[in-house]
ZADRENKOL-340358 format. One line per field, with one value per residue (C-alpha): x, y, z; residue number from 1; residue in three letters. Coordinates in steps of 0.5 Angstrom, whole numbers, m for minus. Layout:
// ZADRENKOL-340358
px = [X; ...]
py = [Y; ...]
pz = [Z; ...]
resi = [NUM; ...]
resn = [Ala; ...]
// end
This chain:
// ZADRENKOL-340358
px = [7; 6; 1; m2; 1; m3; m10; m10; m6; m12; m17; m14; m13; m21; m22; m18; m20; m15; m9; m3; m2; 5; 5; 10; 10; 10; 7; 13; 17; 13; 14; 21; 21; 18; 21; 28; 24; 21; 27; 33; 38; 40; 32; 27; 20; 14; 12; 7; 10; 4; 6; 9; 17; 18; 16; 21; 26; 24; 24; 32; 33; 32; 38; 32; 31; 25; 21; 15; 9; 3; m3; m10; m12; m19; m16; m9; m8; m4; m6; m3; m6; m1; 5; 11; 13; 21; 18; 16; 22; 27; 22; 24; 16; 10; 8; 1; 0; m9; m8; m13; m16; m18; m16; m10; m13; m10; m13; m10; m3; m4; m5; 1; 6; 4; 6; 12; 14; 15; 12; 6; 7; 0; 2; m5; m3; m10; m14; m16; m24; m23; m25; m23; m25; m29; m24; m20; m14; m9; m11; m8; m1; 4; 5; 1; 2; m4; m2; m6; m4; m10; m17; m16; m13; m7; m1; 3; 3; 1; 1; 5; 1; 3; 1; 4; 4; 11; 15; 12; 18; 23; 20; 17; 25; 27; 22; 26; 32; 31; 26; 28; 27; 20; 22; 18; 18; 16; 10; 9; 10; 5; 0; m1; 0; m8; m9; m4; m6; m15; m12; m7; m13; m18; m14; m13; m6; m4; 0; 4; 5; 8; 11; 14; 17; 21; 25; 27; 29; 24; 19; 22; 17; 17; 14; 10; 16; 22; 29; 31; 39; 42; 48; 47; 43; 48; 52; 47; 46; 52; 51; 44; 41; 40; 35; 42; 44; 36; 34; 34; 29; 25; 24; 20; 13; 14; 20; 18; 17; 21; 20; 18; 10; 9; 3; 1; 0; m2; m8; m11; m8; m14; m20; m19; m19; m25; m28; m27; m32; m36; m31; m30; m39; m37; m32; m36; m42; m37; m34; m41; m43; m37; m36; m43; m41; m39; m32; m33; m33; m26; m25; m31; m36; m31; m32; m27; m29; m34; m34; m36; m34; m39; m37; m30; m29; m24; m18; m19; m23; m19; m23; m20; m21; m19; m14; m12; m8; m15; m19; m14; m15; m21; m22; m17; m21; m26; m20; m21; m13; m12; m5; m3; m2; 4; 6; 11; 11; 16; 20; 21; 23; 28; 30; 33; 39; 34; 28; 27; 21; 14; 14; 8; 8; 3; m3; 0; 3; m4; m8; m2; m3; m11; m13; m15; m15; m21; m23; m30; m33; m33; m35; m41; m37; m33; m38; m41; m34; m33; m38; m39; m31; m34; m29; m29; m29; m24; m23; m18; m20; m19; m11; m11]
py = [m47; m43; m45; m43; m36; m36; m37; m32; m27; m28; m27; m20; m18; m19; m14; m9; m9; m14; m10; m14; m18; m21; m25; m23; m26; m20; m12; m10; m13; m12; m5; m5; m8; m3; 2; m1; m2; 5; 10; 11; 11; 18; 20; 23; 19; 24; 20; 21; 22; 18; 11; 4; 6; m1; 2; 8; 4; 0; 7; 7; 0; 2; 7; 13; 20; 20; 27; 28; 30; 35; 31; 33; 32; 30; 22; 23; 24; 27; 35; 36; 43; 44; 41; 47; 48; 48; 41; 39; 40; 34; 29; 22; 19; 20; 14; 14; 11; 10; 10; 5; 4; 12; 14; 19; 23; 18; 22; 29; 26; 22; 29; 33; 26; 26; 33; 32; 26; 21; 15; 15; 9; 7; 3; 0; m5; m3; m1; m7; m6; 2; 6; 14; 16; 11; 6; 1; 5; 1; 2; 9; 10; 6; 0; m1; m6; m9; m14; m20; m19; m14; m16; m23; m24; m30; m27; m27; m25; m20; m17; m13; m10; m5; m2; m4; m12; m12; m11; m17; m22; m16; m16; m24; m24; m19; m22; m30; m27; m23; m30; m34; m41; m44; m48; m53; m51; m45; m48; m53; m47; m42; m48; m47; m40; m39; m45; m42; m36; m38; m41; m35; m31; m36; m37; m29; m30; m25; m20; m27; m27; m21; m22; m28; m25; m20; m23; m28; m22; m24; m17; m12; m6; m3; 3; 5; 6; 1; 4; 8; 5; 12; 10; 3; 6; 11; 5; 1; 7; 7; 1; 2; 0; m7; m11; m15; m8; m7; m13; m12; m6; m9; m15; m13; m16; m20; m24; m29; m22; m25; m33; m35; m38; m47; m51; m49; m42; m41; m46; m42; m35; m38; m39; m34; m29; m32; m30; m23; m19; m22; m20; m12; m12; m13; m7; m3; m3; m3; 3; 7; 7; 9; 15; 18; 17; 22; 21; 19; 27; 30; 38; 41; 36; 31; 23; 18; 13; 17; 21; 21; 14; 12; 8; 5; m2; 1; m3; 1; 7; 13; 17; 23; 22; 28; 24; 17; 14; 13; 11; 6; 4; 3; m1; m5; m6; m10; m14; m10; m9; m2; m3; 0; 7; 12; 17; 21; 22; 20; 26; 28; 20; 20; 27; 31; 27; 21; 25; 32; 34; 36; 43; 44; 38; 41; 37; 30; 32; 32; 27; 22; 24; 23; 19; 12; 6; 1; m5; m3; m11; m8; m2; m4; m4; 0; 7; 3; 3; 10; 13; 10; 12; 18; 19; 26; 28; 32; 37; 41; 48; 46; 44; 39]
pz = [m25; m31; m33; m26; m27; m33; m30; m24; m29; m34; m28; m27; m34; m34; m28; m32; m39; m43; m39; m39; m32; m29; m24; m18; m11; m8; m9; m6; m12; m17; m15; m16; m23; m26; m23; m25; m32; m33; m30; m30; m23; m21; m22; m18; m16; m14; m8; m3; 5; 7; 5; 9; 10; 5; m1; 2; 2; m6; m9; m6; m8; m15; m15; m14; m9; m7; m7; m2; m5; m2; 0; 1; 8; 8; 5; 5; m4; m8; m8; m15; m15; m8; m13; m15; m22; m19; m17; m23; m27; m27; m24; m27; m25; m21; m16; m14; m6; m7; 0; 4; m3; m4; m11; m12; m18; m24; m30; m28; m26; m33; m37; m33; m33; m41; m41; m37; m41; m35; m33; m29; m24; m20; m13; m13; m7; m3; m9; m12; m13; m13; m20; m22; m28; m30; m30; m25; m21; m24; m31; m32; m31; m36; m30; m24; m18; m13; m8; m5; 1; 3; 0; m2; 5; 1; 5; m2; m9; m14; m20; m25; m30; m35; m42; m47; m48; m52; m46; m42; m44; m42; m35; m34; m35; m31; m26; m26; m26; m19; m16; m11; m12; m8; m2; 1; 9; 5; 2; 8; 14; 8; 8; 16; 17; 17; 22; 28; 28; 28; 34; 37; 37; 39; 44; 47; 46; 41; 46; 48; 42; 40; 47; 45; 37; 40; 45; 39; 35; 30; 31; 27; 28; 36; 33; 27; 23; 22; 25; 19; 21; 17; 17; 14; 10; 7; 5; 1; m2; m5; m8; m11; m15; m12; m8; m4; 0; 1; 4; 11; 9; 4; 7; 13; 15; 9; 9; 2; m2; m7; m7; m12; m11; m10; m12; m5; m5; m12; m11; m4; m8; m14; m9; m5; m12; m14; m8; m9; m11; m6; m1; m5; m4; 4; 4; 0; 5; 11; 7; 6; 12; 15; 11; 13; 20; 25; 24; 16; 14; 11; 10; 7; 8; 3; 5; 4; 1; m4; m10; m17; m18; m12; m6; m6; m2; 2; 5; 10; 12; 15; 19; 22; 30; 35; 39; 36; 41; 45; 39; 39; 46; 47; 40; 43; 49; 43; 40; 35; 32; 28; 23; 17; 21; 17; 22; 22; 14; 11; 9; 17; 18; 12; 13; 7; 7; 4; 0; m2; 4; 2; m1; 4; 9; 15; 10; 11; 18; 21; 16; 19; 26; 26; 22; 24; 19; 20; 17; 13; 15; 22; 21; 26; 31; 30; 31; 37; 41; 39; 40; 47; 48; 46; 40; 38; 30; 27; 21; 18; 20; 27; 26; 32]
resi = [1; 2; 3; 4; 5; 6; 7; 8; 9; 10; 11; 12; 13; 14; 15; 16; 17; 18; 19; 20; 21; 22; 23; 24; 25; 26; 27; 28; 29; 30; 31; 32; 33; 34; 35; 36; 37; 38; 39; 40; 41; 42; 43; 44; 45; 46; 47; 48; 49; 50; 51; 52; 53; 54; 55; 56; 57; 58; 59; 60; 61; 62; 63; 64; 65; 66; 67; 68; 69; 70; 71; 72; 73; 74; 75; 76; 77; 78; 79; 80; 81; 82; 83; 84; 85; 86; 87; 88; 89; 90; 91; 92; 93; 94; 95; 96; 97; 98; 99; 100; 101; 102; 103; 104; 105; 106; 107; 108; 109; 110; 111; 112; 113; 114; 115; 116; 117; 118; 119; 120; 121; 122; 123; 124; 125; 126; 127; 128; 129; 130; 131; 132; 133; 134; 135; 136; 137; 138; 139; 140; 141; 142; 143; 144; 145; 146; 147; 148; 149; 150; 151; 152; 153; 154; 155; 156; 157; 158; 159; 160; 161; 162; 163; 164; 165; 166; 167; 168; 169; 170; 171; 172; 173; 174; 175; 176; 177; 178; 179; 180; 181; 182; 183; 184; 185; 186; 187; 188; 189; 190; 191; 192; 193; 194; 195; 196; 197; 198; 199; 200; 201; 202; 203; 204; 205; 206; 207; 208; 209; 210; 211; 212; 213; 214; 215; 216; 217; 218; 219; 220; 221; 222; 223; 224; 225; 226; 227; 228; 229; 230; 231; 232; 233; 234; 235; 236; 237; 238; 239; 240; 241; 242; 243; 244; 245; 246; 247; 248; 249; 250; 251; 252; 253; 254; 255; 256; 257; 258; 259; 260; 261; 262; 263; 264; 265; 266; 267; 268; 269; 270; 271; 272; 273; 274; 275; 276; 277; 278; 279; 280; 281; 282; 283; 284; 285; 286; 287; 288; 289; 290; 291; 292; 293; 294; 295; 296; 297; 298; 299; 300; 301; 302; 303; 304; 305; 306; 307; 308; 309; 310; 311; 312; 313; 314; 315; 316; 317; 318; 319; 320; 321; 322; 323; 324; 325; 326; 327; 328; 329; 330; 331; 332; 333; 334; 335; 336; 337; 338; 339; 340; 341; 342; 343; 344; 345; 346; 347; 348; 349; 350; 351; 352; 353; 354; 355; 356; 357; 358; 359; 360; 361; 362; 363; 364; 365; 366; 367; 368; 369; 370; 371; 372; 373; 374; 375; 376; 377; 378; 379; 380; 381; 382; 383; 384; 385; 386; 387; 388; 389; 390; 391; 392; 393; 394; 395; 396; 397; 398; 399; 400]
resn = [Unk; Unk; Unk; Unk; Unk; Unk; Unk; Unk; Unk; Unk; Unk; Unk; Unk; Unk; Unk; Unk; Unk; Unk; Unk; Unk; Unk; Unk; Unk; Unk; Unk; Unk; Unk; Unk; Unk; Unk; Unk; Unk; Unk; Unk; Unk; Unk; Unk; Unk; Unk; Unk; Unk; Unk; Unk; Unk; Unk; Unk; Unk; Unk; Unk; Unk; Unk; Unk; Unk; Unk; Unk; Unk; Unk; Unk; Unk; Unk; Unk; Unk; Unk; Unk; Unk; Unk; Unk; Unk; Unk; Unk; Unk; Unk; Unk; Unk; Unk; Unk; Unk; Unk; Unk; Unk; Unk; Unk; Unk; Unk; Unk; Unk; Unk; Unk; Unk; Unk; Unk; Unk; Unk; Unk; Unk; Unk; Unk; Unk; Unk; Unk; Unk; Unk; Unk; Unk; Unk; Unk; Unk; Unk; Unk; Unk; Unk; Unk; Unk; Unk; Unk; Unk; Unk; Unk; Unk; Unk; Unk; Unk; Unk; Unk; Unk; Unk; Unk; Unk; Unk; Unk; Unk; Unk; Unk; Unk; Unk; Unk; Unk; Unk; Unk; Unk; Unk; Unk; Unk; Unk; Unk; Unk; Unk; Unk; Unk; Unk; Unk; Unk; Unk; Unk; Unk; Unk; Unk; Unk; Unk; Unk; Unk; Unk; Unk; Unk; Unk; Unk; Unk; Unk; Unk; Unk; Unk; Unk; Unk; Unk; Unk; Unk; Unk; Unk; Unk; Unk; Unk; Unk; Unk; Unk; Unk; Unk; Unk; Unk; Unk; Unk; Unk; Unk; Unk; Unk; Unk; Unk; Unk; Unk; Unk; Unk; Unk; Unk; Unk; Unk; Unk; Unk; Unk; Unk; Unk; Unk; Unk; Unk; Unk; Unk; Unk; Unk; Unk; Unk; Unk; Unk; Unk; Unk; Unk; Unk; Unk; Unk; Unk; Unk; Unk; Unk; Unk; Unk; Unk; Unk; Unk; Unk; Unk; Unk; Unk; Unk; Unk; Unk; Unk; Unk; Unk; Unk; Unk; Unk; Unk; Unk; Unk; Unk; Unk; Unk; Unk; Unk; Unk; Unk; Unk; Unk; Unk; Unk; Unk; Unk; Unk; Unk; Unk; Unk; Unk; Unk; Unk; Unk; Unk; Unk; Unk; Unk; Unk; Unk; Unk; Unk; Unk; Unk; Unk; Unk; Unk; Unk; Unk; Unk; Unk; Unk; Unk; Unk; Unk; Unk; Unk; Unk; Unk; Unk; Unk; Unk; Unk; Unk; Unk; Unk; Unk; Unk; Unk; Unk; Unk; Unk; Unk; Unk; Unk; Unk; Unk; Unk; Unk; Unk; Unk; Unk; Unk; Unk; Unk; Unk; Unk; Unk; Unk; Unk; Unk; Unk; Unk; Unk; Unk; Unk; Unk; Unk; Unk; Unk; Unk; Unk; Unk; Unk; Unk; Unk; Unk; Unk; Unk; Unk; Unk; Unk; Unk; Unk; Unk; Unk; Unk; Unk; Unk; Unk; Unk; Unk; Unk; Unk; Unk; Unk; Unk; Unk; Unk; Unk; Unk; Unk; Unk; Unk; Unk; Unk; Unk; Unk; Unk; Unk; Unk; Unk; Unk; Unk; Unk; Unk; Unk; Unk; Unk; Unk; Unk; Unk; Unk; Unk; Unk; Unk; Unk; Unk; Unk; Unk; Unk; Unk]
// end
């Protein structure tokens, strides 16, 4: 199985200029080996309040107090201009999101992190073919983690990639030491999983589904944010840093997050790699057209999606809709699902026991409640729904 490691870490080395990869089975591990790896406990991580709730919960797993950044509203960003000096002081490292594929600005928080003497640490989970500064996101910080889950479509894997290639033994084996060891059922109910659900939406039965998930207790999500549980939570804090007392959190919407990876899904994992630019082309054009649509133009004329770099293949486009739940409505009326939203920011769903709040929150507050994630390859239909919804636009300067 090394072996097969070594292949798909060779393809993403090459994508990234000879940077050194690390295979893992997930980001959301990936994550936390590097966290673990690059600070201290009792540290504090600049992190954006505009992110999942897992990776909320991985930072509080490696022993760390999260601190929520400013964010840009016009793509949900890091706004490092809108961070304080007293901010600043004591931080332990920076955590970028590259929401929906958009780029935080890795080459300013690089020269501030330098300064600083902290670790830049890129969560690239959704940027996979983005670029900022002439270079892949990813490439900036001392580590970075993408996920195979988004672009690629496996459902499993990802990688580690960091600097500096001396500290690949360490952390290969703090990698093996944290495995759960690959299960057979695991593979075989892995090898299925494409088929039973072509077949639940051929057959228009995703709500039963659903339906069918909460009655057994296994849909772990009623809302957008997962139960917080603040007072299990105070007592895994107690025992942090440690995957185990955060597993009911760090688990959820992948529960083989740290399973080690089989034949089976290291073979589709490869195919389905190889295929990626193809699949990153299909975003990109999804993504521009978008971007120039009604919905598509941030403050100030800004687009996501594009910039200096050019068109990035977005994982999803975010445009920023007058009243979300509508929009919502009316692409699902068109079996059009729209997921990957992160409202309340985290910093009003944690609250000050858990995160040091944004130092000015309203930005982040409003890019979560309109923005509208879609998947660029149906931008088409997209425009076609929302504008015969009569979906409105909205900017900033309208504080809606």
């Amino acid at each position: 199985m090394v072996s097969a490691y070594a292949e798909l870490e060779e393809r993403m080395r090459g994508r990234l200029g000879g940077r050194e990869c690390l295979h893992v089975p997930s980001c959301r591990f990936g994550l936390y080996l590097a966290l673990r790896h690059w600070c201290a406990p009792g540290g504090r991580v600049l992190m954006s309040p505009v992110n999942d709730d897992v990776i909320f919960f991985v930072v509080l797993a490696a022993g760390l107090r999260p601190v929520q950044a400013p964010l840009d509203p016009r793509d949900g960003s890091i706004d490092l201009a809108a961070v304080p000096e007293s901010v600043w002081r004591g931080l332990s490292a920076v955590l970028t999101t590259n929401l929906y594929g958009n780029p935080d600005p890795a080459p300013e928080l690089r020269a501030r992190c330098e300064a600083s003497g902290i670790p830049l640490l890129e969560d690239a989970a959704h940027a996979i073919g983005s670029r900022v500064g002439g270079r892949p996101v990813g490439s900036w910080g001392e580590a970075s983690v993408f996920s195979l889950s988004k672009h690629t479509g496996a459902k499993t894997g990802g990688f580690l990639t960091f600097a500096d290639p001396a500290q690949r033994g360490e952390l290969a084996a703090a990698r093996d030491e944290l495995l759960h060891p690959s299960r057979t059922a695991s593979e075989l109910a892995y090898l299925v999983r494409p088929y039973a659900e072509a077949t639940v939406r051929a057959l228009r039965l995703v709500k039963a589904a659903h339906a069918t998930l909460r009655l057994l207790g296994r849909e772990e999500r009623a809302e957008i944010r997962m139960p917080l549980r603040a007072g299990e939570l105070k007592q895994a804090l107690a025992a942090a840093p440690g995957l185990a007392p955060f597993h009911s959190w760090v688990r959820v919407d992948m529960h083989d997050y740290r399973l080690g990876a089989g034949t089976v899904r290291v073979r589709r994992t490869g195919r389905l790699l190889a295929r990626l630019d193809a699949t990153l082309a299909a975003h990109r054009a999804g993504t521009e057209r978008l971007a120039a649509s009604e919905w598509g133009a941030g403050a100030e004329g800004g687009r996501p999606g594009a910039g200096p770099d050019g068109v990035q293949p977005l994982f999803r486009v975010p445009l920023l809709v007058d009243d979300r739940d509508a929009a919502i409505a009316a692409l699902a009326r068109r079996r059009i699902v729209t997921g990957y939203l992160y409202d309340p920011p985290l910093d009003t769903y944690a609250g000050e026991l858990f995160t040091d709040p944004s130092p000015d929150p309203e930005p982040a507050a409003w890019f979560a409640r309109h923005a509208l994630p879609v998947d660029p390859r149906r931008a088409d239909e997209v425009i076609g729904v929302l504008r015969a919804a009569g979906v409105r636009p909205v900017r900033y300067g309208d504080r809606g």
